[in-house]
N, C-alpha and C positions, 0 to 999 in steps of 0.2 A: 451488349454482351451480358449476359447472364454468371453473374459473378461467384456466385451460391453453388452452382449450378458445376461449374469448372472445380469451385475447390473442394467439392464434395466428392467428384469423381476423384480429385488428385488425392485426394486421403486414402479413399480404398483403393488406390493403386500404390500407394507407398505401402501399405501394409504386409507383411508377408507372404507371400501366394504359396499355398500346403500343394494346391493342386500342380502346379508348376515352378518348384522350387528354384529350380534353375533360373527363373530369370530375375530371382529377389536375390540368389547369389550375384547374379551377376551384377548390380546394382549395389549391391554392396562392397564387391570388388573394386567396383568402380569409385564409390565414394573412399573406401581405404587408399588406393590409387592416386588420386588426387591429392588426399590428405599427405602421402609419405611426398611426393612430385615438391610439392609448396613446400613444406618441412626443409627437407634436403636443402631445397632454392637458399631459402633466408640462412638455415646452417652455413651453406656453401659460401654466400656471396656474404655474409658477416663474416668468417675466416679470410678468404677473398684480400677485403675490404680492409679488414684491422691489420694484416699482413703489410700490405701496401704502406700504409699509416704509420707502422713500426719500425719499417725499413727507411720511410721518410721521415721521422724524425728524428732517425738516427747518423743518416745521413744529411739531412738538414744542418744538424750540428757538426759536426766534423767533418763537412764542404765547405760550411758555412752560407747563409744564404743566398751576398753574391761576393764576388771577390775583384778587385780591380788587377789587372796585370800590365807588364810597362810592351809594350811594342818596340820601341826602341830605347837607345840605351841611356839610362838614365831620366827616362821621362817620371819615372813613381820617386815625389822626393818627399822632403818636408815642408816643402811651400807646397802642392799641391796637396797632402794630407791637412796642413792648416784652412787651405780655401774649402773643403770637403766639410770640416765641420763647421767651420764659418755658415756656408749656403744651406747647410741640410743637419738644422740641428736636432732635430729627432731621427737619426741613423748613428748608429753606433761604430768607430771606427778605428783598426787596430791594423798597424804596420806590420810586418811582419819580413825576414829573410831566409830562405831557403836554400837546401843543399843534401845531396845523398851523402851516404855514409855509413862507413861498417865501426861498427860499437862492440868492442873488444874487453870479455871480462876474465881475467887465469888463462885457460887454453881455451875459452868457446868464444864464437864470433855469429855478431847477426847484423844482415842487415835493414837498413833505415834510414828514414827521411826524418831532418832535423830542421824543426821552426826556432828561429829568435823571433822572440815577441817581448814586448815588456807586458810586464804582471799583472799592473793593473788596467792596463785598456783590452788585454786579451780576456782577461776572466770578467768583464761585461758583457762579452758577446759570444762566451762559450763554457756553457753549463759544466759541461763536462772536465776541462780545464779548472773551473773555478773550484769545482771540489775536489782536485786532488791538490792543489796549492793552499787549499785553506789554512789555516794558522802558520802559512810557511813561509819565511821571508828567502827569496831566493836571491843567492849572489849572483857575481858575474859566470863563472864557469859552473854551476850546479845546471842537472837536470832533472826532468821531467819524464819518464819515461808511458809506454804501455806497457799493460799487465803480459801481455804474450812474452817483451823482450826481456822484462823481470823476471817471469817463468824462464825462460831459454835459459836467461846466463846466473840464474841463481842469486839475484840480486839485496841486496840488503842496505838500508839507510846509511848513508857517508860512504858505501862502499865506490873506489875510485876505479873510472871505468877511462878505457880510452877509444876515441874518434879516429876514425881516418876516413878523410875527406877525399871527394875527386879532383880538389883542384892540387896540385903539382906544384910543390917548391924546386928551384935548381940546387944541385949536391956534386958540387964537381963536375964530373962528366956525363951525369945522369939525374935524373926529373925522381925526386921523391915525392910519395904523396902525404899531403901536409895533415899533423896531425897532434892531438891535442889530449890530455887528461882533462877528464869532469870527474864531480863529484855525485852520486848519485841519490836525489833527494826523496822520492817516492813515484807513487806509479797510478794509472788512471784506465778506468774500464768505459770504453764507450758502448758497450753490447755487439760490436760486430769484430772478430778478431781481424780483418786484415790488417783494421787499423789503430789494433792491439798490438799487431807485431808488426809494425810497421813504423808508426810515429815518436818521435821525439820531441820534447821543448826544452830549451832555454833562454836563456837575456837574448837580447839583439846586439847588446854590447859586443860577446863574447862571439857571435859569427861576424860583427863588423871587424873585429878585430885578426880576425882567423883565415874569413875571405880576404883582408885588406878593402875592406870595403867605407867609404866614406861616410861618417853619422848621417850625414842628410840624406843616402839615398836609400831604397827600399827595392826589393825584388817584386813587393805588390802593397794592397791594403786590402783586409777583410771588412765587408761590413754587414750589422745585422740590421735587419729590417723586417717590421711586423708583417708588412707588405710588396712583398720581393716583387713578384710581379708587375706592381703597379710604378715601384720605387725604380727600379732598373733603367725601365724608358726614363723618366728625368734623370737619373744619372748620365745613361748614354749622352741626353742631350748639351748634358751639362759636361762631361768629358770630350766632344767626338775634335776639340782642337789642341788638345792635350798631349797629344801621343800614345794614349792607353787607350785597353780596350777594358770592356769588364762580361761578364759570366755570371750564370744564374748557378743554383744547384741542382738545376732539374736540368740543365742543358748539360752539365758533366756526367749528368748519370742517367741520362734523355733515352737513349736504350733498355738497360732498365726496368723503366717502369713503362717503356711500350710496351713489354714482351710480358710484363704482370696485367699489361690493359688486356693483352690480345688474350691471355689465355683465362681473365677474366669471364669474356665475350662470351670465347668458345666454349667455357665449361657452363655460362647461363643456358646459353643455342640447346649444347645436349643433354643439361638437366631437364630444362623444360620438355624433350621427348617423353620424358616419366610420365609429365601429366597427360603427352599427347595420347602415348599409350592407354594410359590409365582412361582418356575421354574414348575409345576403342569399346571402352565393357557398356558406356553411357549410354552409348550407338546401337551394339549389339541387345544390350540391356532394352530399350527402348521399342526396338524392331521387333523385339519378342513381343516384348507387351502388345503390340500392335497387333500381331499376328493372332495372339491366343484372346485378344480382346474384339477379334471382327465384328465379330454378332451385335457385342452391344454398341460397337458404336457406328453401326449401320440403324440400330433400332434408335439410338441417340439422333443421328440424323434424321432417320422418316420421321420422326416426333417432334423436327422443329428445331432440333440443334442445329448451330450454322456451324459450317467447313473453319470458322474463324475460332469458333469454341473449341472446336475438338482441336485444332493448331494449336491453341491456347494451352487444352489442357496436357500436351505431350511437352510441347517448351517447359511449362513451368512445372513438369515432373523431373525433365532431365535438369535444370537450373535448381530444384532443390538439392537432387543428388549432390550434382559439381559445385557448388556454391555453398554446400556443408563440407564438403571436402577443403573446399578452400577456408573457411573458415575454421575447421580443429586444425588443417596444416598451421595458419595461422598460431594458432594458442600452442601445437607443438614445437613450434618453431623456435619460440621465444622462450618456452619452457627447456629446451633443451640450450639453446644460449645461454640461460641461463645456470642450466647444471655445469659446463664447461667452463662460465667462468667464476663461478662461485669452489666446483669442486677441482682439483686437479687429474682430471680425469684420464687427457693429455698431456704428458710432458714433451718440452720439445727442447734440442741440444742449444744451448744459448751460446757458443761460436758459432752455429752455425747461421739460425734465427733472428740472434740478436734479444730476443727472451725466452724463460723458461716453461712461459705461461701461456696457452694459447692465444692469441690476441683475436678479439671480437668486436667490428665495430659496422653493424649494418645501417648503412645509406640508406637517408630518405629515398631518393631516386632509384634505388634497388626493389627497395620494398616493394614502391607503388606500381615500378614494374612487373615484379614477380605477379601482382594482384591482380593488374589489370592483363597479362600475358592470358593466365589461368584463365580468368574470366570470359577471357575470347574465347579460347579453344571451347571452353565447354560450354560455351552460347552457341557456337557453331555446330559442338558435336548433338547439341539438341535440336537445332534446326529441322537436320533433312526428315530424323525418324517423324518430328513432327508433323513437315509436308506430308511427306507418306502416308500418314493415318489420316488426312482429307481426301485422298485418292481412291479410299474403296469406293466401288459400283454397290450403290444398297440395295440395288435390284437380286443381282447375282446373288447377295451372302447370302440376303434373307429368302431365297429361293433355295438354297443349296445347304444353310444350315439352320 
């Protein structure tokens, strides 16, 4: 193959054609087209991505990685939290009991789910926790509130609030529901309000005490691990005669983040039509050239050019086009990631999001998908015009023109 030969002709066909301007527009469309296709992709799928990331570590922490639960009654005690960190001393491991309950401040009323944990093995395993207890030493009845239930009830340091639990004391001839003053100690932001306005902490003391529940036993145990998924299976293996079951974080909120996979998919499927679009002008681009270049490369061929040259040299016209597009999409892409998360260009409502700051975080495997996608399309949209320019009769043209 005559190599000199091929990129000599692709030079003066990349050039701009005065005489047929149309079809240098349209190759330029075509290269913009691609370039915006790409961009968008990695914008897209880095939002996407970081999205995903920020809702799972936010729920990460305030699921907690996995959590043990008792199956029957009284299977989660103190002998089984001792064997737990006995066998599995790199997992972190925190008792804890639960309970619904409406939390009562003057005339306003909200409700909430109320953890007993003790202080120090809960703020090991939950960031969020840990910093709103810091320098606090908590009694038996003080709490822990979220920011949402602080906001509702107008709350303020020592201000004394009161609980009402679901479980039911008897009162003579009628079931009251049992209920207690706390003190209220401060309050904690996890970035997602439901479970801003929703959560409570205090002691485990003061709900053994409240449920009438026995110091050894427990409603469950939280525990953290760098390695949830891997950690889980030996746990299951190591609890399944136990009584208890245990739970991942990804399996309480497994929903979810299918519904963030799926619409992940679907918006790569029909961003990627931008470029398919966009490879439309490469095509058209190309066929022109073909057309308005008959002559020469009929006289190209009776001279000795092979059908493999002139294939050649249409592929690697339309592959520069497509494959410059994808590379400034490229540099746009990253460039513009980067003005989002350097500037604040977007803000987004952080009850609702969970930050206020766009989150960006594009995957390897995104990437090299987005790269390798383009690259098909526009190696394909090069193809056919290619074949096509082997298919002139050089009898006919150069007869005819």
């Amino acid at each position: 193959m005559n190599k000199k030969l091929v990129n000599f002709i692709v030079k003066k066909y990349l050039r701009f054609d005065k005489k047929n301007p149309f079809i240098s527009v349209s190759a330029i469309l075509a290269f913009i087209g691609v370039a915006i296709g790409v961009m968008v992709l990695i914008i897209t799928m880095a939002i996407m991505n970081g999205t995903a990331k920020e809702f799972e570590k936010k729920l990460f922490t305030m699921n907690y990685p996995l959590s043990i639960y008792s199956k029957y009654q009284n299977s989660v005690n103190t002998e089984l939290l001792t064997k737990l960190e006995k066998n599995f001393p790199n997992l972190k491991f925190s008792a804890y009991l639960t309970s619904q309950a409406i939390v009562q401040s003057g005339d306003k009323m909200s409700g909430a789910v109320i953890f007993g944990v003790n202080q120090e093995k809960e703020a090991k395993i939950n960031s969020i926790y840990e910093k709103a207890v810091k320098n606090l030493t908590l009694n038996k009845y003080d709490i822990i509130v979220g920011e949402g239930i602080k906001d509702e009830l107008f709350l303020l340091k020592e201000d004394k609030v009161t609980l009402y639990f679901t479980s039911l004391n008897p009162s003579g001839f009628s079931m009251m529901p049992k209920m207690k003053r706390f003190k209220y100690q401060g309050s904690f932001s996890s970035g997602l309000h439901a479970y801003d306005k929703a959560y409570i902490y205090t002691s485990i003391e003061s709900l053994q005490t409240i449920l009438q529940k026995e110091s050894n036993q427990y409603d469950g145990i939280h525990v953290y691990s760098k390695d949830a998924f891997k950690d889980i299976e030996k746990l299951r293996d190591f609890l399944k005669d136990e009584g208890v079951g245990i739970v991942g974080w990804w399996q309480q909120n497994g929903n979810f983040f299918a519904a963030m996979q799926m619409e992940k998919k679907a918006l790569f499927i029909v961003l990627m039509l931008i470029i398919l679009v966009a490879s439309l002008n490469i095509i058209s681009s190309l066929l022109m050239t073909v057309m308005s270049r008959r002559k020469e490369i009929a006289l190209l061929l009776s001279m000795g050019a092979s059908a493999k040259e002139i294939k050649r040299i249409f592929l690697k016209l339309g592959t520069i086009i497509g494959f410059s597009g994808i590379i400034v999409g490229v540099i746009l892409g990253f460039f513009g990631m980067w003005l989002l998360d350097t500037f604040e260009i977007i803000s987004l409502p952080a009850d609702v999001y969970g930050t206020s700051k766009l989150p960006l975080d594009l995957d390897t495997i995104d990437f090299i998908s987005i790269v390798i996608g383009a690259a098909i399309i526009v190696t394909l949209s090069s193809y056919y015009p290619a074949k096509k320019a082997t298919k002139i009769d050089v009898i006919d043209v150069l007869r005819n023109e």
